[in-house]
C-alpha positions in Angstrom: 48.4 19.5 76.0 46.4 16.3 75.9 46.8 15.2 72.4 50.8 16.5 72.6 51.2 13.6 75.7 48.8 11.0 73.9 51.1 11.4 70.7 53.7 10.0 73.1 52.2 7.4 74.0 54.0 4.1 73.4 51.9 1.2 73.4 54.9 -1.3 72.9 56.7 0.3 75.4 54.2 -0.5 77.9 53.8 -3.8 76.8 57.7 -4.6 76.4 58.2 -3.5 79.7 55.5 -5.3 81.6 56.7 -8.5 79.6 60.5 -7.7 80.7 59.1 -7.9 84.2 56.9 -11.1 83.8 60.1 -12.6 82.7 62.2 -11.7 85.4 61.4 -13.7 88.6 60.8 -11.3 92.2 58.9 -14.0 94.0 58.6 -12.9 97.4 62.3 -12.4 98.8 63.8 -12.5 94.8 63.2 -9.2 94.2 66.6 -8.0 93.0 67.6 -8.9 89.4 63.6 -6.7 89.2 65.0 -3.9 91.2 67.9 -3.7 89.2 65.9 -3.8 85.8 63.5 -0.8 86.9 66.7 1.7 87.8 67.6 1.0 84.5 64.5 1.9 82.9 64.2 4.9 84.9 67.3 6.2 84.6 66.9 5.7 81.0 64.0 8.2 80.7 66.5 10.9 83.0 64.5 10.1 86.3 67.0 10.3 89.5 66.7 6.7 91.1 68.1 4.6 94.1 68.0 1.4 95.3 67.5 0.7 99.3 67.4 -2.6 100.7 64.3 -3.3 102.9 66.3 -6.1 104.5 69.4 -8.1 102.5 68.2 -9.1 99.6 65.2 -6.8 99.0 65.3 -3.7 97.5 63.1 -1.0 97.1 63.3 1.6 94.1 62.7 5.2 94.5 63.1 7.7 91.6 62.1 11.0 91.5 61.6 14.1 88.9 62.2 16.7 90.3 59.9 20.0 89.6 61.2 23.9 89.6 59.0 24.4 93.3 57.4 25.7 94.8 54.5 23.0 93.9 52.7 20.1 94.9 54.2 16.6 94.9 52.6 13.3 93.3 53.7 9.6 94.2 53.3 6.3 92.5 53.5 3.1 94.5 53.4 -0.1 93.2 54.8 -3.7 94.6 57.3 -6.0 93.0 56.9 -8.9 94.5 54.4 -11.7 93.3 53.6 -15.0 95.1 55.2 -18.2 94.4 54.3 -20.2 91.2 51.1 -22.5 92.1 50.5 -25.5 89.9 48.1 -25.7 87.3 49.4 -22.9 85.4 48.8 -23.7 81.3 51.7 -21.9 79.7 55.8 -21.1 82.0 54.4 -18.2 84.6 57.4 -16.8 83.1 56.9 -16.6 79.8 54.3 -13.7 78.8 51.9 -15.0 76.3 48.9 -12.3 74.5 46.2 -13.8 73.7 42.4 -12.1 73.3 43.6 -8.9 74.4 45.0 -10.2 77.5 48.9 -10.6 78.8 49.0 -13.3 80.9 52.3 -14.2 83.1 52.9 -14.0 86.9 52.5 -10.9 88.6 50.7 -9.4 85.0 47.7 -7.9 87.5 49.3 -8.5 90.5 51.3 -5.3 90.1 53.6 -5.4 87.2 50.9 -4.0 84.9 50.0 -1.1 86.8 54.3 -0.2 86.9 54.4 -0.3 83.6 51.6 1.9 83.2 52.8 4.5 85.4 56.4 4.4 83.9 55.2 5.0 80.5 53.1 8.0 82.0 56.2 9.4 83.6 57.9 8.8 80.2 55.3 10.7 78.0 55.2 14.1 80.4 59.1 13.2 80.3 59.5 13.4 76.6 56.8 16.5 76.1 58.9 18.6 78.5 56.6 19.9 81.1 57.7 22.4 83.4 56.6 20.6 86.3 56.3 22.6 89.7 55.8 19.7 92.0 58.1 16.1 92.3 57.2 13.4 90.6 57.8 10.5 92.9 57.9 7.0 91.2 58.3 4.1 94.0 58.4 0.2 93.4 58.4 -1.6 96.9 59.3 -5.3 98.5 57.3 -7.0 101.4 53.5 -6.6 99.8 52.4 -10.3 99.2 51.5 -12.3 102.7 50.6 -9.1 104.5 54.2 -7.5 104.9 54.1 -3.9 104.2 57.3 -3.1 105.4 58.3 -1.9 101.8 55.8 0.6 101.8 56.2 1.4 105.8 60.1 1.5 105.1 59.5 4.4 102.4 57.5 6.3 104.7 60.3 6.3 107.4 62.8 7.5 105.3 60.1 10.8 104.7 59.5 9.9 100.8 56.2 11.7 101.0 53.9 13.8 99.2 50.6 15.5 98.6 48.5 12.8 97.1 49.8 9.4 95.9 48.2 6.8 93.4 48.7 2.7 93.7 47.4 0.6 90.8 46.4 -2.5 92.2 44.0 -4.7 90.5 40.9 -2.8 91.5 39.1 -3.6 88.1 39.3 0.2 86.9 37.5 1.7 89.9 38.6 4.9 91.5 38.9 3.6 95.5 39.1 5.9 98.2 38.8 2.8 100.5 40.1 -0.5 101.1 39.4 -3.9 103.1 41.9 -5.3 105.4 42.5 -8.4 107.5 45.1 -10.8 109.1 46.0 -14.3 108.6 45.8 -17.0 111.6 46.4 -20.2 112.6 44.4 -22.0 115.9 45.1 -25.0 117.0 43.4 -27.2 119.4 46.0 -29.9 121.3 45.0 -32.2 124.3 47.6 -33.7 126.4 46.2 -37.2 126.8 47.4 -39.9 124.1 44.7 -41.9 123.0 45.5 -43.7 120.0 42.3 -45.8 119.4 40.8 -45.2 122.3 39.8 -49.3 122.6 36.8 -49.1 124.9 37.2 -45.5 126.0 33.5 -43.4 125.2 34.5 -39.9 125.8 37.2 -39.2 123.7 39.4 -35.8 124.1 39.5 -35.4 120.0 41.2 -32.0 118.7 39.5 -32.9 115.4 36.0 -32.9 116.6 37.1 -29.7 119.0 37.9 -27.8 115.8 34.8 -28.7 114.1 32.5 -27.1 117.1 35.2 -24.1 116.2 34.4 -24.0 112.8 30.9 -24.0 113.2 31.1 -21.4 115.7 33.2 -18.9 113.6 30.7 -19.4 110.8 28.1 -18.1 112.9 29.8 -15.1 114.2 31.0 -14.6 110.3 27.2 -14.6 110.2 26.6 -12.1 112.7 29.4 -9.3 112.4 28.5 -9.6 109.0 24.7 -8.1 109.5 26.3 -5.1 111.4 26.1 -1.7 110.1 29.1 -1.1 108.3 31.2 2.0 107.2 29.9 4.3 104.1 30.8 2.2 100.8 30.8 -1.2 102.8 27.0 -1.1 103.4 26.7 -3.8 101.1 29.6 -5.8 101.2 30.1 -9.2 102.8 33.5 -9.9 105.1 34.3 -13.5 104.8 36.5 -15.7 106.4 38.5 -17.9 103.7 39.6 -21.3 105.8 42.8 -21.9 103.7 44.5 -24.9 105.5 43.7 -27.8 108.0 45.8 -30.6 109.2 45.7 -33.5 112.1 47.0 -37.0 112.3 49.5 -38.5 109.8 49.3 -41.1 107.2 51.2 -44.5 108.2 53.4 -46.0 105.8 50.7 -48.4 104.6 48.3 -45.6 103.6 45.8 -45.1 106.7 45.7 -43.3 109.7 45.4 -45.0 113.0 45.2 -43.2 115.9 43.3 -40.0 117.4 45.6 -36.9 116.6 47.0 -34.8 119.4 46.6 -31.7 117.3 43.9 -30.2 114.7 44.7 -27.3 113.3 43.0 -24.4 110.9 44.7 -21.4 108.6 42.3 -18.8 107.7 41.8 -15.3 106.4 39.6 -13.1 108.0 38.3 -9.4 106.0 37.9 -6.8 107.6 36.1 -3.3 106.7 38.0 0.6 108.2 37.9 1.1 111.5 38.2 -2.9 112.9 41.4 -2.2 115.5 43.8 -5.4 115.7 42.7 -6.0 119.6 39.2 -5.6 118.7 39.7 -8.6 116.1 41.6 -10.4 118.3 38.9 -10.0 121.4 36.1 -11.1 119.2 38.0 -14.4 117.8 39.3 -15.3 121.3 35.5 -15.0 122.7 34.6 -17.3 120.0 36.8 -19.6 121.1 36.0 -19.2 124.6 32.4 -19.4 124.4 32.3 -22.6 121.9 34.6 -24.1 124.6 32.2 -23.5 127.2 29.0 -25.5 125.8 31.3 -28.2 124.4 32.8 -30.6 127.2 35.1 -32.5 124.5 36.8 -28.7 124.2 37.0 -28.2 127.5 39.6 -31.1 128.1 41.6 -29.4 125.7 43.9 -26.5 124.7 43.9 -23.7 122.2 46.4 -21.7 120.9 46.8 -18.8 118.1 49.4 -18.0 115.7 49.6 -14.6 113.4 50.8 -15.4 109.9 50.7 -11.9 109.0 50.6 -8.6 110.5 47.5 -7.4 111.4 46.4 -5.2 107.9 43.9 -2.5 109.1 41.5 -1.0 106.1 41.7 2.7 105.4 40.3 5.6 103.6 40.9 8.9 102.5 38.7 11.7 101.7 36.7 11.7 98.2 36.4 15.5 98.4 40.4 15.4 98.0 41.3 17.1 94.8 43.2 14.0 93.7 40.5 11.6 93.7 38.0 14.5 91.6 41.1 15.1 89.2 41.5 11.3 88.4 37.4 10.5 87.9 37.9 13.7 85.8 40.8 12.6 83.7 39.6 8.8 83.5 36.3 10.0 82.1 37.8 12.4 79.7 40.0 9.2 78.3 36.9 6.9 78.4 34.1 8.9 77.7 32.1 7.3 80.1 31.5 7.8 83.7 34.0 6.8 85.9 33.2 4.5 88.7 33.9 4.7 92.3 33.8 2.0 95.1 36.6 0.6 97.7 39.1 -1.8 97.1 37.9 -4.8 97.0 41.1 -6.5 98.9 44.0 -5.5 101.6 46.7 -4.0 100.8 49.5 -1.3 101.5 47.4 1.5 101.1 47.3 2.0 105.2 50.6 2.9 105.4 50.0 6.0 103.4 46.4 7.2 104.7 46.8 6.0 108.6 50.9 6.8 109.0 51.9 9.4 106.5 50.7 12.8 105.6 50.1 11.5 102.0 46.4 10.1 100.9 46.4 7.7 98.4 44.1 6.7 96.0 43.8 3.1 94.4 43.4 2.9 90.8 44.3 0.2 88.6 43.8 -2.8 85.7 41.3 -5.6 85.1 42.7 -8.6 85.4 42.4 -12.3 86.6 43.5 -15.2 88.7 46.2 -13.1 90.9 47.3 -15.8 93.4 46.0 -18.4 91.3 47.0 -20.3 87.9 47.2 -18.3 84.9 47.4 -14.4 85.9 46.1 -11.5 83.2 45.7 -8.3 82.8 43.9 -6.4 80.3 45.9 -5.0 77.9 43.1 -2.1 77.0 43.0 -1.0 80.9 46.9 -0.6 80.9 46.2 2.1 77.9 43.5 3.6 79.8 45.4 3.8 83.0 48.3 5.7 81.5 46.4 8.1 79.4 45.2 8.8 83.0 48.0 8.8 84.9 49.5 10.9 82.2 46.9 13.5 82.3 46.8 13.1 85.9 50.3 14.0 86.5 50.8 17.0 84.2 47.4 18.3 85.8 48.5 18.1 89.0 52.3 19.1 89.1 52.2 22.1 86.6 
């Protein structure tokens, strides 16, 4: 059976169809004309598919082949959306461009890369004619990017579950029973009392300086929750946080600033390992706060306030003992020959929604690639091989 669904194995499919993607713009809140493109494709190969909006605009794909039953069911979820286009990029984000055994283009990693793969998996077992005893769910969701999940989450309430489920994010070819998580905030630190220059005053209520003693004191209890015992797989890791954005004052029209802000604020990320609770983040931060404001008088004649800008993202992790994560190590070292490798995520993602509120585990498995969020996005054009020879594998294995 292996060679008959590697002799199906279309290379330039894969590779046409990821580019078809990259060329079809679904930043965040866009994702439509993509939704669109992927029924078609689907329905192409003679998979059943539909098309539910998340929220006006926003759809979410979900196609399924169905088996003869009784049997167990496998799921594919990957994420349509990409960021926005950041400058700096050397070729249209647009445009995919090979080069060196790369394919480089927006969203290439950052998921399109890892659809592709698991659409030309569903095609080969397709074509061969399995008799599959389980469904074969294939699912392409809205709402990932900027710590939505309501793609995924609205999937799971309309009871599109199954057994075991794979997601290829760009997890650099390991086999991830684990991921991180985290939330986005932004604090900021206002006093009520204009100053402007000050002109004589010595003790000056200054929200930049007030951030500062903030900064310092989050870096120290990065420091500290950092040199806790961590889960099993994390032992090693670090948990940063990633200061993102800071503002205060303005620029007059002549170029300079010329007065004391009333307001400094900070964006940041903060990573967190499995088993962090969202009120046990938000405890820790606040005490932070409260304890640098404490020791620092300039602080004290001044407020604080928090703002979410995403949900709070918990980490998860399923079993390794589940027969889906042995069945894909198996079939990935059967394609590579090598030993297959086997750490967490190394990022957040929607893999919580399947492990903490659905009976379906979900393993993460997908491509090298580079600069996801950043300027010039790739993927490896040897992984996307790899993954569907392993998804292919994977899928007859587990649904026949």
């Amino acid at each position: 059976m292996t060679q008959d669904l590697f002799a199906r194995l279309d290379n330039a499919y894969t590779l046409r169809v990821l580019e078809e993607m990259i060329s079809i713009n679904s930043v965040v809140g866009n994702e439509g004309e993509l939704a669109d493109y992927l029924c078609g494709e689907l329905e192409a190969l003679g998979i059943e598919c539909e098309i539910k909006e998340v929220e006006p605009g926003r759809p979410n794909v979900y196609a399924r082949l169905e088996g003869d039953g009784p049997g167990k069911r496998l799921h594919f979820n990957g994420h349509t959306d990409t960021v926005p286009v950041v400058a700096g990029w050397d070729t249209d984000p647009f445009v995919p461009v090979e080069k060196e055994g790369r394919l480089y283009g927006l969203g290439a990693c950052d998921m399109k890369g890892g659809i592709a793969a698991y659409l030309m998996a569903a095609r080969c077992v397709r074509e061969l004619g399995l008799e599959l005893k389980g469904d074969l769910i294939l699912e392409t969701v809205v709402d990932e990017e900027f710590g939505g999940a309501n793609g995924t989450l609205a999937c799971r309430l309309r009871g599109y579950n199954a057994d075991a489920a794979i997601n290829p994010e760009p997890n650099n070819m390991l086999i991830s029973s684990a991921h991180r998580g985290g939330q986005q905030f932004r604090l900021f630190v206002t006093t009520e009392e204009a100053m402007g220059m000050g002109f004589g005053a010595t003790d000056l209520p200054d929200p930049v300086t007030g951030l500062g003693h903030i900064l310092v004191a989050l870096e120290e209890y990065n420091k500290d929750r950092n040199a806790r015992p961590k889960p099993k797989g994390f032992e090693d890791d670090v948990f940063p946080i990633m200061p993102f954005v800071m503002r205060a004052g303005e620029l007059l029209p002549w170029g300079t600033g010329e007065s004391i802000p009333d307001t400094a604020w900070f964006e940041f990320w903060i990573e967190i390992p499995p088993g962090v609770t969202e009120e046990g983040l938000k405890s820790e931060l606040e005490t932070v706060v409260a304890k640098a404001t404490a020791s620092t008088p300039t602080l004290q004649r001044m407020s604080t306030r928090w703002e979410e800008r995403t949900r709070f993202l918990p980490g998860s992790t399923m079993s390794e003992d589940n027969p889906i994560f042995k069945l894909l190590a198996k079939n990935l070292e059967s394609v590579t020959g090598r030993p297959s490798s086997h750490e967490p995520a190394p990022f957040a993602c929607d893999g919580f929604m399947f492990n903490l509120y659905s009976p379906t585990p979900v393993v993460i498995f997908g491509p090298r690639g580079g600069n996801a969020h950043a300027p010039d996005e790739w993927v490896d054009i040897e992984d996307l091989i790899t993954l569907t020879k392993t998804y292919a594998l994977t899928i007859a294995d587990w649904l026949t």
